[in-house]
Wavefront OBJ file of the C-alpha trace (Angstrom):
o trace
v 109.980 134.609 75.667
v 112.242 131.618 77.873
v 109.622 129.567 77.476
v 109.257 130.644 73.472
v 112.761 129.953 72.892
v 112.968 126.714 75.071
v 110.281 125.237 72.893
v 111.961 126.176 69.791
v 115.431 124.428 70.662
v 113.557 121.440 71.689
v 111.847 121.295 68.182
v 115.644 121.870 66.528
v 116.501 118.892 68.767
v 114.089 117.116 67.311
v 115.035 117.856 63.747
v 118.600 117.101 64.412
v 117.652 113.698 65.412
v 115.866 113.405 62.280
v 118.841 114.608 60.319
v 121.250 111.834 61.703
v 118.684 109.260 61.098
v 118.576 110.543 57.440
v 122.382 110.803 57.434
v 122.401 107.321 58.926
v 120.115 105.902 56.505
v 121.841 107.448 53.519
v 125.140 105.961 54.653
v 124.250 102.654 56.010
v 125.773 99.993 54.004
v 128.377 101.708 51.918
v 131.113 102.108 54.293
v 131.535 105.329 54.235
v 133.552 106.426 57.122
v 135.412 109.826 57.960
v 137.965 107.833 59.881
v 141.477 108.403 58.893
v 140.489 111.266 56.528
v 143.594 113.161 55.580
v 141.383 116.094 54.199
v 139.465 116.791 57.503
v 136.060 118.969 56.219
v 136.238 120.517 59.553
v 138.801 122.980 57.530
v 136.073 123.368 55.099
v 134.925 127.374 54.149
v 130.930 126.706 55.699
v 128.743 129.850 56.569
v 125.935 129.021 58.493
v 122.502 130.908 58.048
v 120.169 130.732 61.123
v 119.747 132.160 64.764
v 117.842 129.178 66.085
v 121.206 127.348 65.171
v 123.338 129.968 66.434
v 120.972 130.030 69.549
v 121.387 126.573 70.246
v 125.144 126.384 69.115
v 125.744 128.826 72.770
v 123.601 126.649 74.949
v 126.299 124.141 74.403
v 129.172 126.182 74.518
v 127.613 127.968 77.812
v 127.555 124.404 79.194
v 131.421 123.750 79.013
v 133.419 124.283 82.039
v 135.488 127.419 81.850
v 138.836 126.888 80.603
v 137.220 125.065 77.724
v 134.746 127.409 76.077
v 138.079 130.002 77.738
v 140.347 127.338 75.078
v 137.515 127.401 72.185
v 136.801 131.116 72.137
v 140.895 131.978 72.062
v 141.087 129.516 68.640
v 138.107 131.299 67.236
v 139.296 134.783 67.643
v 142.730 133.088 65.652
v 140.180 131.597 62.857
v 138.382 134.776 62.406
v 141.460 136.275 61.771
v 143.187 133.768 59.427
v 140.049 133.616 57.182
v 139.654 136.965 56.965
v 143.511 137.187 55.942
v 143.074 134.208 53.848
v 139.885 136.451 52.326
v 142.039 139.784 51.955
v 144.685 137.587 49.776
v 141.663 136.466 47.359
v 142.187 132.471 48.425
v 139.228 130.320 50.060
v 140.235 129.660 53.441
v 141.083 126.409 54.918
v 141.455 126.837 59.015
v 140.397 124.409 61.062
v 137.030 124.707 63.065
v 137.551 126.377 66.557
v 135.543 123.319 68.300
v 137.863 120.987 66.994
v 139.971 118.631 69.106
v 142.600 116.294 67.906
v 140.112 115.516 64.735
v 136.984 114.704 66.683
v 133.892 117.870 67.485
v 134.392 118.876 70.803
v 130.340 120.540 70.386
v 129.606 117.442 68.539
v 126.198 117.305 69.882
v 125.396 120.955 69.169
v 126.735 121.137 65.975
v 125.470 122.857 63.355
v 123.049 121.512 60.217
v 126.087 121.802 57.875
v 128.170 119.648 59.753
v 125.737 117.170 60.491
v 124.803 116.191 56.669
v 127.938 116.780 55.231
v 129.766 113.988 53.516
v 126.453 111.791 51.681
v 125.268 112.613 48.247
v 121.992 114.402 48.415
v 119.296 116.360 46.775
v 118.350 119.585 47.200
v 115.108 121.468 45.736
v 116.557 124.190 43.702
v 114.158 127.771 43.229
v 112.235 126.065 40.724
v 111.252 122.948 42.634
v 113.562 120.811 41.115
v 115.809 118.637 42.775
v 119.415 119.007 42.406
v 121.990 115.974 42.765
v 125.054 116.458 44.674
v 127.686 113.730 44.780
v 128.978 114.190 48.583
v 132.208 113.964 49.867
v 134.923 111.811 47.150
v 135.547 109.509 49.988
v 131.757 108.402 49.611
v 132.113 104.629 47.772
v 131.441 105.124 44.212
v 128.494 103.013 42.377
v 126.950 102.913 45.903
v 123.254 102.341 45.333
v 122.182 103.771 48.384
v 119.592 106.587 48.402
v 120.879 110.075 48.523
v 119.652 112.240 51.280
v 117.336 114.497 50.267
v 118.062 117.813 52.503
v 115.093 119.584 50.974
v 112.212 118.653 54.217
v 115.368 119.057 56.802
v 115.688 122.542 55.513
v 112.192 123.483 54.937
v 111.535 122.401 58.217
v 114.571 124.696 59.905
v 113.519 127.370 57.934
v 110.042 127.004 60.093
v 112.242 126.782 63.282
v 113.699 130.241 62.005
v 110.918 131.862 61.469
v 108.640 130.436 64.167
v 111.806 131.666 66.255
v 112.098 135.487 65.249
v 108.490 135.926 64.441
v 107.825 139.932 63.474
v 111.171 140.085 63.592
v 112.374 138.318 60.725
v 112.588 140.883 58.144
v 114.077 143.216 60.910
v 117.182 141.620 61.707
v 120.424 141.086 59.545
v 120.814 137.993 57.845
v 122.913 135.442 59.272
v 126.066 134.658 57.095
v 128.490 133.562 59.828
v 131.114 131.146 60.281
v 130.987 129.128 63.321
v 134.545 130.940 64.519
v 132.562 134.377 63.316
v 129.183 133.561 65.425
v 131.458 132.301 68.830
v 133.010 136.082 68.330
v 130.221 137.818 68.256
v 128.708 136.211 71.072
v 125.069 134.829 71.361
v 122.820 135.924 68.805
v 121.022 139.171 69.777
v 117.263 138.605 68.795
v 116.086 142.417 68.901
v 116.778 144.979 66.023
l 1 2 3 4 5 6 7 8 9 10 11 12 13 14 15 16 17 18 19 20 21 22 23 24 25 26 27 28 29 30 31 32 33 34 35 36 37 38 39 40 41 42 43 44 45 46 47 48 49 50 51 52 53 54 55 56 57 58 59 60 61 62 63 64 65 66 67 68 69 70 71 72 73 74 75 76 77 78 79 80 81 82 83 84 85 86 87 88 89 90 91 92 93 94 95 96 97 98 99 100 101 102 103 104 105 106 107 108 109 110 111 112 113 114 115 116 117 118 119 120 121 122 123 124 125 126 127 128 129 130 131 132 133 134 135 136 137 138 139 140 141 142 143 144 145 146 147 148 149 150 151 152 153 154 155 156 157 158 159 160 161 162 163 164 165 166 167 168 169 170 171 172 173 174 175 176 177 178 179 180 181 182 183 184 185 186 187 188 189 190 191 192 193
């Protein structure tokens, strides 16, 4: 099963090295930078979806020193609970990401699929095979004539990672629908119904 899941992180690796090349190319040109961004998308509602991510999210965070993941686990117990008051008063929250540090990812490098393509327009395949524009973040120069990323192979292919992942056990377990703050609470993903 080590062996199993090794395999699997190393081919989610792989695809998030294809998603910043993507990202890359989809940017390249235009300027766009995050740089000095007074509306920091690291406050931004996302609920992530998969246990390979998850998975590979704790590898990191098990790889800190001590008073570090000590520091990051403290601030996402304090998201968890300002979203969910935020949620009880009917408002979307805004709370910054646990892994956050002075503006810049402190897990940068096993952050999640969300935060890596944010910020580019891009297409999506909808249900009925269609793509769907998105316009990306309003910092993103308008008129640009750069491609948009097209997210639709980056997801198909996690959604292989996922399911190559859990196997038989995919319709078993709960779906994911997890913050990043609500996933570092609950602790590593537990594979087994």
């Amino acid at each position: 099963m080590k062996s199993t899941r090794t395999a699997i992180l190393r081919r989610l690796e792989a695809l998030y090295t294809r998603m910043a090349q993507d990202y890359e190319a989809a940017a390249q040109g235009t300027g766009f930078t995050c740089a000095g961004c007074a509306q920091n998308c690291c406050t931004s509602h996302f609920q992530h979806h998969t246990y390979a991510e998850w998975l590979y999210f704790f590898k990191g965070l098990d790889a800190l020193p001590a008073p570090r993941r000590e520091q990051y686990m403290d601030r996402a117990r304090a998201c968890v609970r300002e979203t969910h008051e935020a949620l009880a008063r009917g408002e979307r929250p805004a709370v910054m990401c646990p892994v956050n540090d002075d503006g810049l990812c402190g897990m940068y490098a096993h952050r999640l699929m969300i935060c890596r393509l944010h910020g580019v327009p891009h297409l999506l395949a909808g249900r009925d095979g269609q793509p769907q524009a998105y316009p990306g973040c309003h910092r993103f120069p308008a008129g640009s004539t750069a491609a948009p990323l097209d997210r639709t192979p980056l997801y198909r292919d996690l959604a292989r990672i996922e399911m190559d992942l859990l196997g038989a056990r995919l319709r078993s377990l709960p779906r994911v629908n997890l913050t990043l703050a609500e996933m570092m609470v609950q602790g590593p993903p537990r594979l087994t119904p």
